[in-house]
C-alpha positions as CSV (number, residue, x, y, z in Angstrom):
1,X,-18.8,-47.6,-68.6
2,X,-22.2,-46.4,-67.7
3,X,-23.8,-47.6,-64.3
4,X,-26.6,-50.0,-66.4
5,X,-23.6,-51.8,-67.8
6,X,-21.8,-52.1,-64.4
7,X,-25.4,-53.9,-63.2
8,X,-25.3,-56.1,-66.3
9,X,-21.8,-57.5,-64.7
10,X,-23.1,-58.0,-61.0
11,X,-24.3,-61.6,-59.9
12,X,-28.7,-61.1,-58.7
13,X,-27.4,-60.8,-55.5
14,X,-24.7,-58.2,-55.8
15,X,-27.5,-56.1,-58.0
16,X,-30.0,-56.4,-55.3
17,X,-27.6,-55.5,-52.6
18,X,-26.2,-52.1,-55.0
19,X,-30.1,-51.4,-55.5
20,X,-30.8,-51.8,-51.6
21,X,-27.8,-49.6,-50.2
22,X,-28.5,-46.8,-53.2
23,X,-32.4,-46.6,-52.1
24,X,-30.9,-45.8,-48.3
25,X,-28.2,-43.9,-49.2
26,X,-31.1,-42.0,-50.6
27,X,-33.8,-41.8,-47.8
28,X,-31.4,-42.0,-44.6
29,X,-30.3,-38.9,-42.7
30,X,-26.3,-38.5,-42.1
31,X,-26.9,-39.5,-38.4
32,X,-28.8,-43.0,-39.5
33,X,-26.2,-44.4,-41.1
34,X,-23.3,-45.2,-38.3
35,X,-20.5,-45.0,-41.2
36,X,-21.1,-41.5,-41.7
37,X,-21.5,-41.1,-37.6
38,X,-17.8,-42.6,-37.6
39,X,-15.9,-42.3,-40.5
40,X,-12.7,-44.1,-38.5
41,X,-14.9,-47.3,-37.4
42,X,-16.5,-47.9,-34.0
43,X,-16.3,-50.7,-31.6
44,X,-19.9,-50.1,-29.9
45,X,-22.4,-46.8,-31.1
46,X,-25.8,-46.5,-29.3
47,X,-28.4,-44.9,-30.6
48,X,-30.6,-42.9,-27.7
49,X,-33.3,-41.5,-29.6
50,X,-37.2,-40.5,-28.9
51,X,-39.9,-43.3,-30.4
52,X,-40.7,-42.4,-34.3
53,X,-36.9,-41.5,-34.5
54,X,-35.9,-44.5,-37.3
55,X,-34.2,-46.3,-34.5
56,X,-35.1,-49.8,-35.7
57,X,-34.6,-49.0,-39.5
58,X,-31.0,-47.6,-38.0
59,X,-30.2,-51.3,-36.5
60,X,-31.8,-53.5,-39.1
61,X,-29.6,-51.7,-42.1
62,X,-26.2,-51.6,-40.3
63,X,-26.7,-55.7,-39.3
64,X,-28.2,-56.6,-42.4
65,X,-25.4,-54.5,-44.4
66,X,-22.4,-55.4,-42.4
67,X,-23.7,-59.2,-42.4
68,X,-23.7,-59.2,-46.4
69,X,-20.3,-57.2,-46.3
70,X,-18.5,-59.8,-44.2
71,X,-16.1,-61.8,-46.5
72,X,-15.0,-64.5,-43.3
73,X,-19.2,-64.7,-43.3
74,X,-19.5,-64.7,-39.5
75,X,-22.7,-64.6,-37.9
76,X,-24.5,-61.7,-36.5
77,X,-26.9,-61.5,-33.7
78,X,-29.9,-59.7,-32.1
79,X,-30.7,-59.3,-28.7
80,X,-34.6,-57.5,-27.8
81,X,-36.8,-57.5,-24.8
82,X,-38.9,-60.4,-25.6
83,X,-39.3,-63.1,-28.1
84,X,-42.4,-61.1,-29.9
85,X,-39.9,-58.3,-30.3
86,X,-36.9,-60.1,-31.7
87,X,-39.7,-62.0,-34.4
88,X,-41.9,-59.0,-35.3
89,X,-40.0,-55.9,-34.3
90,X,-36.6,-56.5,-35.0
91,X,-36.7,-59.7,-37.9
92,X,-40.3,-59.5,-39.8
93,X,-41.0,-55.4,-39.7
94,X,-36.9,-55.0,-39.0
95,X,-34.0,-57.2,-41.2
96,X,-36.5,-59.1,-43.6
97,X,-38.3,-56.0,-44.3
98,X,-34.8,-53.9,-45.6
99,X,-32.8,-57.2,-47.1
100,X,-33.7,-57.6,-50.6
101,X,-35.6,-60.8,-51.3
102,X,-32.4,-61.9,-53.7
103,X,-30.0,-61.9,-50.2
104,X,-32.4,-64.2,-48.2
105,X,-31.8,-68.0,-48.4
106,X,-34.1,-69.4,-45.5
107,X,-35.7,-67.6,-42.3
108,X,-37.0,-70.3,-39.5
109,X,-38.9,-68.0,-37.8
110,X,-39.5,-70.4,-34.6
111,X,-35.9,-70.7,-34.1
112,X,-35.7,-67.0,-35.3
113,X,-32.7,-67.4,-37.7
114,X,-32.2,-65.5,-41.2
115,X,-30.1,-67.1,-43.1
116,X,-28.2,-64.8,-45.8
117,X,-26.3,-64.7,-48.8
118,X,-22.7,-62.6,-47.8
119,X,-20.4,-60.6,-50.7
120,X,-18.5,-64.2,-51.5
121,X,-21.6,-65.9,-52.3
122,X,-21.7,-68.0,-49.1
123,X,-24.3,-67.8,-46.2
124,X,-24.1,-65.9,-42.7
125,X,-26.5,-66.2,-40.3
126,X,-28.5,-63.5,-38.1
127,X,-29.1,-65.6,-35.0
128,X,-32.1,-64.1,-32.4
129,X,-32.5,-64.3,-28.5
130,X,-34.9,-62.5,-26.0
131,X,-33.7,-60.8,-23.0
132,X,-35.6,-62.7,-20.8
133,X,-33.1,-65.7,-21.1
134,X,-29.6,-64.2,-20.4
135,X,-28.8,-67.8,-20.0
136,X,-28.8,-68.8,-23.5
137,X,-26.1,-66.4,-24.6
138,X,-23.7,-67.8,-22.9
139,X,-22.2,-70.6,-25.6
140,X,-22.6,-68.5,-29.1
141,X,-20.0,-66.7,-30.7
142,X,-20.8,-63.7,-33.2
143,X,-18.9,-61.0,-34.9
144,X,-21.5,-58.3,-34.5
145,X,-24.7,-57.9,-32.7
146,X,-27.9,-55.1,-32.5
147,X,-29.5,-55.1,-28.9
148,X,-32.5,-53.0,-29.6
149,X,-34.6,-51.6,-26.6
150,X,-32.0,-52.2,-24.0
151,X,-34.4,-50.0,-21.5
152,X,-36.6,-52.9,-22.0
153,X,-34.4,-55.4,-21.0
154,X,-35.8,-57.5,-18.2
155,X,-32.0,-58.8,-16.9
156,X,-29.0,-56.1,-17.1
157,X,-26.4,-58.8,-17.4
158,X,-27.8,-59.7,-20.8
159,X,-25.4,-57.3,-21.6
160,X,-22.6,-59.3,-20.2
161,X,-23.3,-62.3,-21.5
162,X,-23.7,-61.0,-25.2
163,X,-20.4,-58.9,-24.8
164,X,-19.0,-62.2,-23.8
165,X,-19.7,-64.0,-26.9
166,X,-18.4,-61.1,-28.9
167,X,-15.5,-62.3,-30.2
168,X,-15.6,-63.2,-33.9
169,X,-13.5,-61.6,-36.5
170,X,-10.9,-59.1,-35.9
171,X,-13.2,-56.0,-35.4
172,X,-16.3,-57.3,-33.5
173,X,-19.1,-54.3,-33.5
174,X,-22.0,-53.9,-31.1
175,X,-25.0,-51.5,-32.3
176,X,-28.0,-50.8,-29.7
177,X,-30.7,-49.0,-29.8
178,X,-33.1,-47.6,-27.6
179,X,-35.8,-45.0,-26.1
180,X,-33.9,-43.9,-23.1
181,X,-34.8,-44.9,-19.5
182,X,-33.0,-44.4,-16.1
183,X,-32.1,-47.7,-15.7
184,X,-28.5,-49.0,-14.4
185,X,-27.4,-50.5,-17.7
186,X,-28.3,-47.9,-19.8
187,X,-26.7,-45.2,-17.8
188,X,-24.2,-47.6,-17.9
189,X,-23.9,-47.6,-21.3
190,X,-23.9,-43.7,-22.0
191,X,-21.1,-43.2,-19.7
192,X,-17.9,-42.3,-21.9
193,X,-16.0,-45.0,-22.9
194,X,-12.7,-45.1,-25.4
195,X,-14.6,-46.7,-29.1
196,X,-18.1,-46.1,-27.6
197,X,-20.4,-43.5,-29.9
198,X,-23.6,-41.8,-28.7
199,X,-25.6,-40.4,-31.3
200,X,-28.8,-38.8,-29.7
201,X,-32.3,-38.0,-31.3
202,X,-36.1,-37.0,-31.0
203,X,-39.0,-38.2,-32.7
204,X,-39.4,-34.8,-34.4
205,X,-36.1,-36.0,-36.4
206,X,-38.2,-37.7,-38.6
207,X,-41.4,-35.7,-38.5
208,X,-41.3,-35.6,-42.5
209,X,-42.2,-39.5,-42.8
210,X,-44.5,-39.2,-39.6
211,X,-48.6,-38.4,-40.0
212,X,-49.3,-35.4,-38.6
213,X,-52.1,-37.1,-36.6
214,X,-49.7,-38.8,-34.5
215,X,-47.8,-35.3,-33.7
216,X,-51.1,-33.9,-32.8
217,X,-51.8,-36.5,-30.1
218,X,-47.9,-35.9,-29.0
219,X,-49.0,-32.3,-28.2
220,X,-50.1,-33.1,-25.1
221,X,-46.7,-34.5,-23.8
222,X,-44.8,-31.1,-24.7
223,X,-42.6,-29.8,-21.8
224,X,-43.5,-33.2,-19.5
225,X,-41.1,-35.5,-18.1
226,X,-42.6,-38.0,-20.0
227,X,-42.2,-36.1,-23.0
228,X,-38.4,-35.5,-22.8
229,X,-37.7,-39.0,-22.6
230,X,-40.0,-40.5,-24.5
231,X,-39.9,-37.8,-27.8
232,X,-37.2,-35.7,-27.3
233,X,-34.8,-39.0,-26.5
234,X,-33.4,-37.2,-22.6
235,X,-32.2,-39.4,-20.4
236,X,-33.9,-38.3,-17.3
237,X,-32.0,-38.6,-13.8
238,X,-34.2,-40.6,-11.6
239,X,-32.4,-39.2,-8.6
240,X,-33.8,-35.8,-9.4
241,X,-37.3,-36.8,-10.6
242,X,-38.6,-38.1,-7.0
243,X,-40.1,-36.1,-4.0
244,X,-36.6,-36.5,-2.3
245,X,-33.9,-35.1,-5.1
246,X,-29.9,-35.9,-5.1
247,X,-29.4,-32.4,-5.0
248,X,-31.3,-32.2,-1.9
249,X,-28.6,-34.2,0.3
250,X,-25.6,-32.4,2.5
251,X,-23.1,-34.4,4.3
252,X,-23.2,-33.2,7.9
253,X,-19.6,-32.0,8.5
254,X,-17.5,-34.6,10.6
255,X,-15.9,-32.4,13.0
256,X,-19.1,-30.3,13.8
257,X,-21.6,-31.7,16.7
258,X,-24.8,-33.2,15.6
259,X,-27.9,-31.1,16.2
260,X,-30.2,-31.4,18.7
261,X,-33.1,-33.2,17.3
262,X,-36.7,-32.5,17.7
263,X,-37.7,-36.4,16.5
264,X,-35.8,-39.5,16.1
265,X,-37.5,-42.4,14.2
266,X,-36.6,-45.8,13.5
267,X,-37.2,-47.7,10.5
268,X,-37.3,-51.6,9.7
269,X,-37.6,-53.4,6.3
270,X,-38.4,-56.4,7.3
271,X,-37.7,-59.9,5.8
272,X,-38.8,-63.4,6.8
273,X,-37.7,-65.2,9.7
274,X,-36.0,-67.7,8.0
275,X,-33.2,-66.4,5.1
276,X,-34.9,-66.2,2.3
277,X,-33.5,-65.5,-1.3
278,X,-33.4,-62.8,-4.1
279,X,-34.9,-65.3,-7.2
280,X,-33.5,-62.7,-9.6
281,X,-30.2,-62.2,-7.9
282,X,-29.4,-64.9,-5.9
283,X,-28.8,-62.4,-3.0
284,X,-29.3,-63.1,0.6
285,X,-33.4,-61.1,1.5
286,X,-32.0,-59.3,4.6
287,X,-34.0,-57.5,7.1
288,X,-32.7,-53.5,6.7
289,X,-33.1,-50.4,9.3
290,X,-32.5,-46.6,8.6
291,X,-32.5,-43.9,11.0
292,X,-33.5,-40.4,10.5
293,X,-33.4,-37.5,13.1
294,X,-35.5,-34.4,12.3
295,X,-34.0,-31.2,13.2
296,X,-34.0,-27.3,12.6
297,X,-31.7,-26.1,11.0
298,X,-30.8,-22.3,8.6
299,X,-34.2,-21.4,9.0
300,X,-35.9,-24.7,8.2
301,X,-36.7,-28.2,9.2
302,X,-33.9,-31.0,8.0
303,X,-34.1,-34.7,8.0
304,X,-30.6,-36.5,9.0
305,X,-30.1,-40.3,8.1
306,X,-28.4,-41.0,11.6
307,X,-27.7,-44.4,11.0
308,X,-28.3,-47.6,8.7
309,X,-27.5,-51.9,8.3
310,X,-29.1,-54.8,7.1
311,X,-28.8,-58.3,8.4
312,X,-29.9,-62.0,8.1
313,X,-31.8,-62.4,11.3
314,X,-33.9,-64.6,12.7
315,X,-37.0,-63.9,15.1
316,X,-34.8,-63.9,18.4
317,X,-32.4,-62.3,16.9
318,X,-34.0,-59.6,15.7
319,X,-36.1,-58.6,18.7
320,X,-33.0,-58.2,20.7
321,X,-31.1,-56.6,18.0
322,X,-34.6,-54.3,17.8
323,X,-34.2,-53.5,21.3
324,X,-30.8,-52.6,21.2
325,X,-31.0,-50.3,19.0
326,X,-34.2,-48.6,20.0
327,X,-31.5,-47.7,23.4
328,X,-28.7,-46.0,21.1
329,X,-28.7,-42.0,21.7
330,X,-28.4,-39.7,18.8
331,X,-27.3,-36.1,18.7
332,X,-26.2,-33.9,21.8
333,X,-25.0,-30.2,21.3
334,X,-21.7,-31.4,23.7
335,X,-21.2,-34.9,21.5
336,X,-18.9,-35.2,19.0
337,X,-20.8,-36.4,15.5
338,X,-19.2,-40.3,15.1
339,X,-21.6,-42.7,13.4
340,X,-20.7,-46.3,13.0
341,X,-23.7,-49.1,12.3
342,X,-25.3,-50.4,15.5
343,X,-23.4,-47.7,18.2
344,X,-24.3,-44.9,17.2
345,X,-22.4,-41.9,18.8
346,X,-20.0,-43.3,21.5
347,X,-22.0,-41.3,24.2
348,X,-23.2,-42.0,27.9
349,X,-27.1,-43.5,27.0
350,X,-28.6,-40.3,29.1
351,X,-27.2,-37.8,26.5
352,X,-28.8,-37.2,22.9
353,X,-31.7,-38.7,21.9
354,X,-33.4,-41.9,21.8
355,X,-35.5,-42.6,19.0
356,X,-39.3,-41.4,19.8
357,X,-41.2,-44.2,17.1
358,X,-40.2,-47.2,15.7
359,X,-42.0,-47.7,11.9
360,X,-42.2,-52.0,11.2
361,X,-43.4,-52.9,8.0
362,X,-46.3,-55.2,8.3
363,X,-45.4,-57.9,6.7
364,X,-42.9,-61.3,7.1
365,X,-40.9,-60.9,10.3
366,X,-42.3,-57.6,11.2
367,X,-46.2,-58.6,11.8
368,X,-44.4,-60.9,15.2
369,X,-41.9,-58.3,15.8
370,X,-44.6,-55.4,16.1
């Protein structure tokens, strides 16, 4: 039986949906198509990929593929930065743009919902919320979701919420895609993790349906840090990228004396007088103090956080905490190194030194402190 007559025996919508996955199967590369990626099946695959790479294309083909394909016709979902994103980026340049005409029954694009027909001839729909409301995920249920520019994400625990609500069907799947940033829940995310699939990328991956223009103004960006995250798809480790790197920090050995230092400063964050409140978070706005003792040491100077705590306190309060503190003794070549917040090293108050200046930041509590 030749492949016209097989058409001829397909519903419009089963034609349209052989047509659509034959015209990907011929564009894709092996590593945009996550069935290829993982033959076996995955529970969650991210996509960590430099801009230009197909990401988009890569989570608008799985969801609108594995929507049609579901026979229990559960709904899918799609999680982006912001409302504009989930409309015009992921639904209207994304889904509609890949799903034959045929498989769509009805898109309300203010409540941003595609309706679609699904491989029994019933409808599933492709629900969309915006990042910026972690709120709203927190009643539906779906059977398979794309989170697209999770770097973007204004609130980490959209994540949570949306891996909450996972839980339709008996293989629920999670696709996301992103450029990569250091942030928490994307390092997060990369970590290894048993059904979790990394495929990685660069914007030179797809060069061949790129205009050269755009590569010519990318020249510019070659061997920068900005470059290798946003092209070449690296996740860069913030804690190397500052003045003051990870690799940069010792401990002090515990059984060796501290130094004798040649500065001692003090350092207050200060907060409010009254307790005042993360809006974000929820978390108590504490006032915080670090102290750092400069020293030489193997034939250069060294900075040693000496001591550190944070604390609701009000004006009073503070100033005699303040004083206190500013009377603590760090570092003697006879003392024995033993930090603990607000002591210091157990040591008479004549030995070591005091701290030499006392940095307030000039704001809230710390403009009546100073």
């Amino acid at each position: 039986m030749t492949a016209a007559a097989i058409l001829q025996t397909l519903t419009v919508q089963q034609q349209a949906f052989a047509l659509w996955q034959h015209q990907w199967a011929q564009t894709a590369r092996a590593n945009q198509i996550p069935e290829l990626v993982a033959p076996g099946g995955f529970v969650e695959m991210g996509y960590l990929a430099g801009r230009g790479f197909g990401k988009t294309r890569v989570g608008a083909e799985w969801l609108g593929r594995s929507t049609y394909l579901d026979p229990e016709g559960f709904d899918s979902a799609v999680i982006a930065p912001t409302y504009q994103d989930v409309k015009f980026t992921c639904f209207e340049n994304g889904l509609l743009d890949v799903i034959p005409p045929e498989l769509i029954k009805n898109y309300n694009r203010t409540d941003l919902v595609i309706e679609m027909y699904n491989v029994t001839g019933g409808v599933s729909s492709i629900r969309g919320f915006t990042a910026e409301k972690p709120e709203r995920l927190r009643g539906p249920q779906t059977a398979r979701l794309w989170g697209d520019e999770l770097a973007a994400w204004q609130y980490d625990d959209v994540w949570d919420m949306a891996m909450m609500g996972l839980r339709l069907g008996r293989h629920p799947q999670v696709l996301w895609t992103t450029t990569p940033k250091p942030k928490d829940l994307v390092r997060r995310l990369v970590a290894k993790k048993k059904g979790r699939v990394i495929v990685t990328g660069s914007t030179y991956d797809n060069k061949a349906n790129l205009p050269d223009s755009f590569f010519d103004q990318l020249a510019q960006y070659e061997g920068t840090t900005l470059g290798r995250q946003e092209l070449f798809g690296e996740l860069i480790d913030p804690e190397e990228q500052g003045i003051v790197k990870r690799s940069h920090f010792r401990l002090w050995p515990h059984d060796k004396p501290l130094p004798q230092f040649e500065l001692v400063i003090m350092s207050l964050d200060t907060a409010f007088t009254e307790a005042t409140v993360d809006k974000r978070s929820g978390d108590p706005d504490p006032t915080a103090c670090t102290v750092w003792g400069v020293f030489y040491h193997e034939k250069r100077n060294n900075v040693m956080l000496l001591d550190c705590w944070d604390a609701l306190l009000g004006m009073p309060d503070l100033i005699r905490r303040t004083k206190k503190e500013m009377n603590i003794a760090y570092g003697d070549d006879g003392d024995q190194a033993l930090i603990k917040p607000l002591f210091g090293n157990r040591k008479p108050m004549t030995s070591g030194r005091k701290p030499d200046i006392l940095l307030i930041e000039d704001k809230g509590s710390g403009i009546s402190l100073r």
